[in-house]
N, C-alpha and C positions, 0 to 999 in steps of 0.2 A: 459556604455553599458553592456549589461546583459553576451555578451562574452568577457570581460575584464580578466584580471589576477586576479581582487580582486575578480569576482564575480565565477569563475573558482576553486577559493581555498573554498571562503567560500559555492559552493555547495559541493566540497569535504567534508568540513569538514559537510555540511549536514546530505550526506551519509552514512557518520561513525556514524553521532549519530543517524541515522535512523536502523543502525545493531544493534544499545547500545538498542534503545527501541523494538525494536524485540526481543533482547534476554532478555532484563526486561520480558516482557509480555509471554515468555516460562516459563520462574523462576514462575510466579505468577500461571500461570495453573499448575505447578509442584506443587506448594507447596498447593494449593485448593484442598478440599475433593474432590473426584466425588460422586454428587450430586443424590441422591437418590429417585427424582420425582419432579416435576415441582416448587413445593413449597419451597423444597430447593434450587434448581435451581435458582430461585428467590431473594432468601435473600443471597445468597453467591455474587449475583451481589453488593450489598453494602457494601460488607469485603472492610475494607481500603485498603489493599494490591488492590482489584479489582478496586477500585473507580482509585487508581492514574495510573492503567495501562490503565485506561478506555482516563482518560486525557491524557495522553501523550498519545497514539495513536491519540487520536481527533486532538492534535496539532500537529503532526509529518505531517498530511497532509499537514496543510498549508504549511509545510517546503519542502516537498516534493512538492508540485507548485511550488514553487521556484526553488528545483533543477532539473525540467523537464524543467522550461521555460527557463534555461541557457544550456542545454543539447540542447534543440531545437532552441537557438540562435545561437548556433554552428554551427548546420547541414545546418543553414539558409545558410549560407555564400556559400555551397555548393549546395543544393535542396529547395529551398526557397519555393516553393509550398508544399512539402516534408513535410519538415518542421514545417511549420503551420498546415498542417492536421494534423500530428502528435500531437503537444500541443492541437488543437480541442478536440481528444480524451483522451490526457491526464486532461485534464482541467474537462471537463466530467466527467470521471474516480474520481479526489480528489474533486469534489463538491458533487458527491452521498455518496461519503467516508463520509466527512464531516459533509453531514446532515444524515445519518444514526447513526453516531458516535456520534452526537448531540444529538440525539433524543432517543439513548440508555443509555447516559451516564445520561442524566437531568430528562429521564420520564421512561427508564425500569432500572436503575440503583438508583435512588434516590426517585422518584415521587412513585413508584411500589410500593417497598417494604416497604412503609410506611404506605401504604393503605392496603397493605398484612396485617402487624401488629396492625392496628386498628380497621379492621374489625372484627366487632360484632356478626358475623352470618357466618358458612358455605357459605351460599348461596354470600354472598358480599365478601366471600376468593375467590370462583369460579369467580367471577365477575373479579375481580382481575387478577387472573391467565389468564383467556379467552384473556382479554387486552395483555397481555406480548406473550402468542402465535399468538394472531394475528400480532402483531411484525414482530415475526420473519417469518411467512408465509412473509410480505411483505418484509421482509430484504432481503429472499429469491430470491424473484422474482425481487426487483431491481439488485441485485445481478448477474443477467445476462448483461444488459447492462453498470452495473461497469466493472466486467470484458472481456467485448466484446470492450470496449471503449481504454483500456487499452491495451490490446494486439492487436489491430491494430494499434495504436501507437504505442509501439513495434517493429512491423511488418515493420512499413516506418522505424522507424530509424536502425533499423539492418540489412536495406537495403540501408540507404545510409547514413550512419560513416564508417569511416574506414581509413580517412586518417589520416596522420602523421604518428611518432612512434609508438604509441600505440592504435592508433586506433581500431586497430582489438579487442583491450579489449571491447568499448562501442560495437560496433558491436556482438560479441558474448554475452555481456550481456542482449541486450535487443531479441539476437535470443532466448535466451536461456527463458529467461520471456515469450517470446509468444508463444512455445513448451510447459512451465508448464500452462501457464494460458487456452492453447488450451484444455489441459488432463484436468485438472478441471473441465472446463466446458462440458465437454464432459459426465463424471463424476457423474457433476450436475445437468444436462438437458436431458440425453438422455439414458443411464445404467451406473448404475455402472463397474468398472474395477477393475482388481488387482491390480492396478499403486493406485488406490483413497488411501488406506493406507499408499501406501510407500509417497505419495503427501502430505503428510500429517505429515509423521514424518521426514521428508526432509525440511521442509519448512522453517526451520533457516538456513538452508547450502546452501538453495536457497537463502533468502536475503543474508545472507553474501558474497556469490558468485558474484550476479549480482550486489548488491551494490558497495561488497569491489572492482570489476572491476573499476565500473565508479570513483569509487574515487580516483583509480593511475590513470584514463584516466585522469579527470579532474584537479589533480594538477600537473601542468606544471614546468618542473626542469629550465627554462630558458622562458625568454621574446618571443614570437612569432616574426619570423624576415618575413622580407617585401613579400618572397615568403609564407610562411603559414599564412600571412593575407587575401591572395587570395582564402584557400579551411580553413578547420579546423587548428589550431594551434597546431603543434607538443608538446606534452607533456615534 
């Protein structure tokens, strides 16, 4: 059962390695030039260093399914309706991840800049380039209902976690996600703020925050006894 002690540890250990590739993928924008017009923009997507942060994010979703549909196996016990609309929207959430992630990593990551570099002619570099911002115009715009799928997911479970010991960790984790992913999008869609930068250079202490919560919440120091198999299981 997905809220088992084994499946409890190993989204734990998820989590952790979901901060490990968050803070890989900081190092990797650190260490990359900033990119001096579209063109380079382009070709720095194929630096090895980018290719494999490009992979481990693409795979960190899958993993990250995993450790939403044990999180939301939890909360079943208690909000069972709750519950499931929450994974709805998570599920949502890491399947746009996934085929954007996909689709960046195999044709604006690899496929691009190979046609960037063998083009003949100005006019077939432009051709080129047009492809990769049309991209992101659409990454853009999915990008709303990624993060509206997600923060209401969020939204239920930070509304109903909270038993056991530690409970109030998930619970202020996922408030705490749906307050940043609010400001985002707020951000993204509708004016900008003075919050979008700090959103921004915040955003590893954001994962680590709301991750490294769920991952005490998640690994339990003792077997769940007969009363905490009735609501969440005491940590």
């Amino acid at each position: 059962m997905p809220g088992s002690i084994l499946h409890r540890r190993a989204a734990a250990i998820v989590a952790m390695l979901y901060i490990l590739v968050q803070a890989f993928q900081s190092y990797v924008f650190a260490q990359l030039p900033v990119p001096d017009g579209p063109a380079q923009e382009l070709l720095l997507g194929a630096a090895p260093l980018n290719l494999a942060r490009a992979l481990l994010m693409l795979l960190s979703f899958f993993a990250q399914a995993y450790l939403l549909l044990v999180v939301c196996a939890l909360a079943f016990r208690r909000t069972p309706l709750a519950a499931v609309a929450a994974y709805l929207g998570f599920f949502a959430y890491c399947l746009i991840e996934v085929l954007l992630r996909s689709v960046e990593l195999f044709h604006g990551q690899l496929a691009l800049p190979e046609l960037y570099r063998a083009a003949s002619s100005h006019d077939a570099q432009a051709q080129v380039l047009a492809q990769a911002a049309a991209f992101q115009s659409v990454q853009r715009a999915l990008y709303f209902p990624l993060l509206l799928a997600q923060a209401l997911g969020s939204l239920v479970l930070a509304c109903c976690l909270g038993g056991g010991r530690l409970g109030w960790l998930a619970s202020c984790a996922f408030g705490l996600n749906t307050v940043r992913l609010s400001l985002r999008m707020f951000g993204m869609y509708l004016m900008p703020t003075p919050l979008d930068p700090l959103l921004d250079r915040w955003y590893l202490a954001f994962v680590v925050a709301i991750f490294g919560s769920l991952a005490l919440w998640l690994w339990p120091s003792r077997p769940p006894s007969h009363a905490d198999s009735r609501g969440i299981a005491s940590p």
